[in-house]
Wavefront OBJ file of the C-alpha trace (Angstrom):
o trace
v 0.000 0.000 0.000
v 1.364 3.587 -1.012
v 1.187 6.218 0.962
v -1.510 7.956 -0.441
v -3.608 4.738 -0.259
v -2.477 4.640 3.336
v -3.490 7.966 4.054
v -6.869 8.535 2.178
v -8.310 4.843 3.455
v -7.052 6.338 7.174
v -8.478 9.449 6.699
v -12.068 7.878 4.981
v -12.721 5.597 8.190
v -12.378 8.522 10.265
v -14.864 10.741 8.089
v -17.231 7.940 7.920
v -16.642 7.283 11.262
v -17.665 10.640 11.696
v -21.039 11.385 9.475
v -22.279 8.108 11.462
v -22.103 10.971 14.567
v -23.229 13.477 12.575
v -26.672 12.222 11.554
v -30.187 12.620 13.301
v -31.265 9.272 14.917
v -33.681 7.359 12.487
v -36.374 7.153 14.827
v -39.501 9.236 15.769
v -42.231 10.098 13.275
v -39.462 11.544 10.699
v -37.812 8.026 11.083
v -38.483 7.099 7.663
v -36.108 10.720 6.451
v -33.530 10.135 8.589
v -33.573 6.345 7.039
v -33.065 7.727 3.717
v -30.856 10.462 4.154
v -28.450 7.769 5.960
v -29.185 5.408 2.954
v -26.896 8.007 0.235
v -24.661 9.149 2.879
v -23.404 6.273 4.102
v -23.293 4.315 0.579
v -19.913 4.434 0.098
v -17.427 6.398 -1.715
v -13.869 8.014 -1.614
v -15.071 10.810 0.995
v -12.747 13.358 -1.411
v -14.335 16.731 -0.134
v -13.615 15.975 3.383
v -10.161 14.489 2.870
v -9.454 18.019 0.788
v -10.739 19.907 3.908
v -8.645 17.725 6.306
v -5.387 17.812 4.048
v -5.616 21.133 3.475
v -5.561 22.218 7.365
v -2.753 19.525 7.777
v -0.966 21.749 5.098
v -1.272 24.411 7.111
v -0.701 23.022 10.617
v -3.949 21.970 12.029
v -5.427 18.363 12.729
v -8.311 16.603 11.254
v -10.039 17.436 14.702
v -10.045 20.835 13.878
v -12.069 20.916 10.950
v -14.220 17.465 11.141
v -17.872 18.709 11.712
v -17.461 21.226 8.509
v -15.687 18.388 6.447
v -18.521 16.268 7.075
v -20.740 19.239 6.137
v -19.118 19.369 2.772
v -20.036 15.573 2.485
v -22.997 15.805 3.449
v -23.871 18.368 0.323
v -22.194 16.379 -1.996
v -24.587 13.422 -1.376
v -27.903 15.708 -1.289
v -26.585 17.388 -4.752
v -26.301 12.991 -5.904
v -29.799 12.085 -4.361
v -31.394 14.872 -6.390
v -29.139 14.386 -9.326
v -30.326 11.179 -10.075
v -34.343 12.498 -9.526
v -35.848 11.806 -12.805
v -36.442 15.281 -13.209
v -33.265 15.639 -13.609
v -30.396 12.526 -14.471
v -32.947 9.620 -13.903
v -30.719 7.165 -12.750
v -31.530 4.073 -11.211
v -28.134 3.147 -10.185
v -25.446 5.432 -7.588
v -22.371 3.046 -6.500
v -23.702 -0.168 -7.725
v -26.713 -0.097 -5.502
v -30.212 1.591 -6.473
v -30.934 5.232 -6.567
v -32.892 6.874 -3.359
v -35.738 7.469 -4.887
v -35.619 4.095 -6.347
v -35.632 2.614 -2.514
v -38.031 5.125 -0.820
v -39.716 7.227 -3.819
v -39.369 10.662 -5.051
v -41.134 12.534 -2.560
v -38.957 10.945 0.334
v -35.695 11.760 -1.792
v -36.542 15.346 -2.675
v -36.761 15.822 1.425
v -33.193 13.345 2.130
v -31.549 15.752 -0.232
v -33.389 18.935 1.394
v -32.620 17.557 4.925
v -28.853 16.424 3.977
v -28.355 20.165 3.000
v -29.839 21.892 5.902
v -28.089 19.645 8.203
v -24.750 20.743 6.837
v -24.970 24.220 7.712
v -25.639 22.942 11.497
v -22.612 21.057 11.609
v -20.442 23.804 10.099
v -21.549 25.868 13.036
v -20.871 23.246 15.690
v -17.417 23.635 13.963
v -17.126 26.888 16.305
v -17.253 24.749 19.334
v -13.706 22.860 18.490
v -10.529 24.139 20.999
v -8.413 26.539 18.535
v -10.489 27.556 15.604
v -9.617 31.099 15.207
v -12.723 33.804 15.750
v -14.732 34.353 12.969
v -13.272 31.445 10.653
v -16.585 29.721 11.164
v -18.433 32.797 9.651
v -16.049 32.896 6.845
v -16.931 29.209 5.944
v -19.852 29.078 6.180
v -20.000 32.291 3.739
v -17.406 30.299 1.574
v -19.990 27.215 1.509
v -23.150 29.135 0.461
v -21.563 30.409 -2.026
v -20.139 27.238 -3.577
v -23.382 25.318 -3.306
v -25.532 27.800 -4.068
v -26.589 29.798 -7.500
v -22.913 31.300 -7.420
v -21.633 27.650 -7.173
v -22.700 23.891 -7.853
v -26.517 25.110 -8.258
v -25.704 27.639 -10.868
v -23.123 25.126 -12.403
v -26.581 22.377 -12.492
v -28.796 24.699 -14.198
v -26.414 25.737 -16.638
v -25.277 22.250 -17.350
v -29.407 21.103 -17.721
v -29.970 24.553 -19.826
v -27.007 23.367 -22.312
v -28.549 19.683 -22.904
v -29.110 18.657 -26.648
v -27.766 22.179 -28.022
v -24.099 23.284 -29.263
v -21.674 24.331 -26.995
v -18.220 25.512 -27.053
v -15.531 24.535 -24.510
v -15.574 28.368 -22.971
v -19.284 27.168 -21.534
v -18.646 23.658 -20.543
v -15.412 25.002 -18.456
v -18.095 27.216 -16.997
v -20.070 24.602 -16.144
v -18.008 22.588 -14.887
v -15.928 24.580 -12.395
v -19.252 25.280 -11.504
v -21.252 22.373 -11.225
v -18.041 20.278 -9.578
v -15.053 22.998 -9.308
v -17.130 25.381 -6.703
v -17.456 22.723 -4.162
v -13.378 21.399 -4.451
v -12.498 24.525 -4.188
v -14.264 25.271 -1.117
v -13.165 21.948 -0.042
v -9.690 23.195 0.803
v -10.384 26.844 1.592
v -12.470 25.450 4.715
v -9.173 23.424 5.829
v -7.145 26.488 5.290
v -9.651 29.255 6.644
v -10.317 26.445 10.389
v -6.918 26.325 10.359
v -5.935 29.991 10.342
v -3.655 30.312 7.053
v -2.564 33.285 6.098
v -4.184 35.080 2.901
v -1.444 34.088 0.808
v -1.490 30.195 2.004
v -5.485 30.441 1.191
v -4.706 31.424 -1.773
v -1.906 29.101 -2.939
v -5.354 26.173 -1.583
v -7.849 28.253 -3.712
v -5.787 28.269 -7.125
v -5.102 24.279 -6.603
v -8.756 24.021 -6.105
v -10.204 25.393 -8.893
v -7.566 23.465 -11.060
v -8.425 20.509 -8.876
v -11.876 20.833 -9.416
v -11.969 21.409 -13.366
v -9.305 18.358 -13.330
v -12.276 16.052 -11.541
v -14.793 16.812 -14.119
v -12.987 16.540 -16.751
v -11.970 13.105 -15.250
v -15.415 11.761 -14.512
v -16.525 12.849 -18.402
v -13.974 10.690 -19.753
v -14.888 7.692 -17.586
v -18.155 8.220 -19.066
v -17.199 7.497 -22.067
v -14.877 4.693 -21.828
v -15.067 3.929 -17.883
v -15.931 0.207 -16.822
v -19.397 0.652 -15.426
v -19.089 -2.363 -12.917
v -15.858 -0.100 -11.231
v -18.107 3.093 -11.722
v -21.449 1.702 -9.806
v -23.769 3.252 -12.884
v -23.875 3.213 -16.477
v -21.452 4.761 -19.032
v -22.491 6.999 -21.833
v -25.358 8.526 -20.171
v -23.543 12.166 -21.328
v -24.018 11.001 -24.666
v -27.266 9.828 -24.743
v -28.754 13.302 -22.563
v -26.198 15.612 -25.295
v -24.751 17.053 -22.496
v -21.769 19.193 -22.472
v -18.852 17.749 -21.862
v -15.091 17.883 -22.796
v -15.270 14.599 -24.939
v -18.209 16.146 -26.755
v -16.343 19.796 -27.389
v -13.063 18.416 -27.785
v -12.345 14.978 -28.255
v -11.826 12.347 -25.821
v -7.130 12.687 -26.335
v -8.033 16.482 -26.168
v -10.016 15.980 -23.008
v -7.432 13.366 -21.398
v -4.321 15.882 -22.284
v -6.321 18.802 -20.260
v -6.655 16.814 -17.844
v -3.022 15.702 -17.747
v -1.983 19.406 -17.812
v -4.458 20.708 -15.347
v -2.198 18.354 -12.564
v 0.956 19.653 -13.636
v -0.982 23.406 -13.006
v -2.615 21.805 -9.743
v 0.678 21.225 -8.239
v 2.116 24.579 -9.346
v -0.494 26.210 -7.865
v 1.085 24.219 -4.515
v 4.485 25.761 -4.701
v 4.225 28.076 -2.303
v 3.258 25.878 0.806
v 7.302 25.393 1.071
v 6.948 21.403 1.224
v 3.692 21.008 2.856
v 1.245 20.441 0.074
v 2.555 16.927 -0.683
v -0.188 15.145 -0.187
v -2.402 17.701 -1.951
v 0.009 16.859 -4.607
v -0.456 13.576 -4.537
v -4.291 13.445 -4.701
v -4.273 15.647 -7.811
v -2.614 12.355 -9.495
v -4.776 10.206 -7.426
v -7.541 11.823 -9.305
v -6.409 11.474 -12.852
v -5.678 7.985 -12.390
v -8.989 7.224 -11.090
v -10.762 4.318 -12.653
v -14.279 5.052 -10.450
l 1 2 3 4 5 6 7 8 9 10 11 12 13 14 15 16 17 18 19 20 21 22 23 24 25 26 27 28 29 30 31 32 33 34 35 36 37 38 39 40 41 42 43 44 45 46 47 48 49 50 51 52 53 54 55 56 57 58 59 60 61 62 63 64 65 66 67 68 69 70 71 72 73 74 75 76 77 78 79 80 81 82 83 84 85 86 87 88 89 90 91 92 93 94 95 96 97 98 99 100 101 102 103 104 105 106 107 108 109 110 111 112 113 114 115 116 117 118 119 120 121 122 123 124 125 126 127 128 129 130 131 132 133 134 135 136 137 138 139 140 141 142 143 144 145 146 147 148 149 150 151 152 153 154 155 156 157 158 159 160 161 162 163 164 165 166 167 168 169 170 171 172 173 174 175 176 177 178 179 180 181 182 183 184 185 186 187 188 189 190 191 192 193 194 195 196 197 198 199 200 201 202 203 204 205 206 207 208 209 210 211 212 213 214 215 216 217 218 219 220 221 222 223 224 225 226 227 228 229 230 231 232 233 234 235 236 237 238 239 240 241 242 243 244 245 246 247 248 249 250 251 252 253 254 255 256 257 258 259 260 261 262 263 264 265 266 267 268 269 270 271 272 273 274 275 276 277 278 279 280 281 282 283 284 285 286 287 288 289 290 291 292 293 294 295 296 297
């Protein structure tokens, strides 16, 4: 085992280890919620928001501890933006990491709510983040202003509408770059901003983390269209080609699939560039940005 492998498998137990605190007990007359929003969130996965948040406080000096509750907060947005992803108002898929979609399990209605309740709950746990021994005053104001704004119309929201308004109609590589540091980038970036801002960087440390996320970011959608194309759907958990099938706008579909891979393969070389300035401590951050080009799910 590497020690990347080592670190992120270390660092997923402890996040999962984690949301399993984090969420409301299934019981009550909302039971039947709390059952689904545990379904998504605890189906798996690589957990690579939260390991960005933790890594990047590391970076800077801090300890997972620090920044736990708001790395699970970023997790637990990911998974409501999946749940209503695959609504069939939207994506319609049946399958999310080789097991069947939420609304599949417990309907649409009851999904529409996990994903509301998954999102609200977030915002709760980055303010329980101001309870944790040296998290400098107003940092948890700053993220939490740093996470609207990435999930919201500004961010991942914006990024979905813009991606659903370009479906079945031309688009040039300006827009899907848009879209896509949008839709995916927002979030990643944010991802390592909240490690840096709960562990008191300085400005210029933030935003040495901020450049390496947006490159990060545009580098793991760019990644996850080209496994759409060619990925092995059993290693996925869903099908391949969807992107195809809905026209959606994608770097494959502006560019070319070698065009798309050699962005990709330049955006790490810019990722860990954009790391230069941590003097020595971004290696792991380094490391994940290959991590995530190699990726084969």
């Amino acid at each position: 085992m590497t020690a990347l492998s080592s670190y992120l498998e270390e660092k997923r137990l402890a996040v999962e280890a984690a949301l399993r605190s984090a969420l409301p007990p299934a019981e009550g007359p909302a039971a039947r919620l709390h059952e689904a929003m545990t379904y998504s969130l605890m189906a798996g996965g690589k957990r690579i928001r939260p390991i960005l948040a933790i890594a990047a406080a590391e970076s800077c000096g801090a300890d997972a501890a620090r920044v736990m509750p708001a790395a699970c907060a970023l997790e637990f947005i990911h998974t409501y933006s999946l749940v209503h992803d695959d609504l069939p108002c939207m994506d319609n898929d049946d399958l999310r990491r080789g097991r069947p979609t939420n609304h599949k399990v417990y309907g649409e209605t009851m999904a529409l709510l996990a994903g509301d309740g998954l999102l609200t709950h977030a915002f709760r746990l980055i303010a329980d983040n101001g309870h944790v021994p040296g998290v400098p005053a107003g940092a948890v104001a700053e993220v939490l202003a740093v996470v609207a704004d990435a999930a919201g119309p500004t961010g991942m929201v914006g990024g979905q509408a813009a991606d659903w308004l370009a479906e079945g109609r031309e688009t040039g590589e300006a827009e899907v770059v848009y879209i896509h540091t949008h839709k995916t980038g927002a979030m990643i970036r944010a991802s390592v901003l909240v490690g840096a801002i709960l562990a008191g960087a300085p400005e210029s440390r933030r935003a040495a983390l901020a450049s390496y996320g947006e490159k990060l970011g545009l580098l793991f959608q760019i990644v996850d269209d080209c496994l759409n194309v060619e990925g092995d759907a059993a290693r996925l958990g869903k099908a391949t080609g969807s992107d195809a099938a809905h026209k959606k706008a994608t770097f494959p579909a502006v560019a070319g699939l070698p065009a798309a891979k050699a962005r990709a393969d330049a955006l790490v070389a810019e990722a860990r560039g954009a790391l230069g300035t941590l003097n020595g401590h971004g290696g792991m951050l380094a490391d994940l940005a290959e991590f995530v080009r190699r990726r084969e799910s």
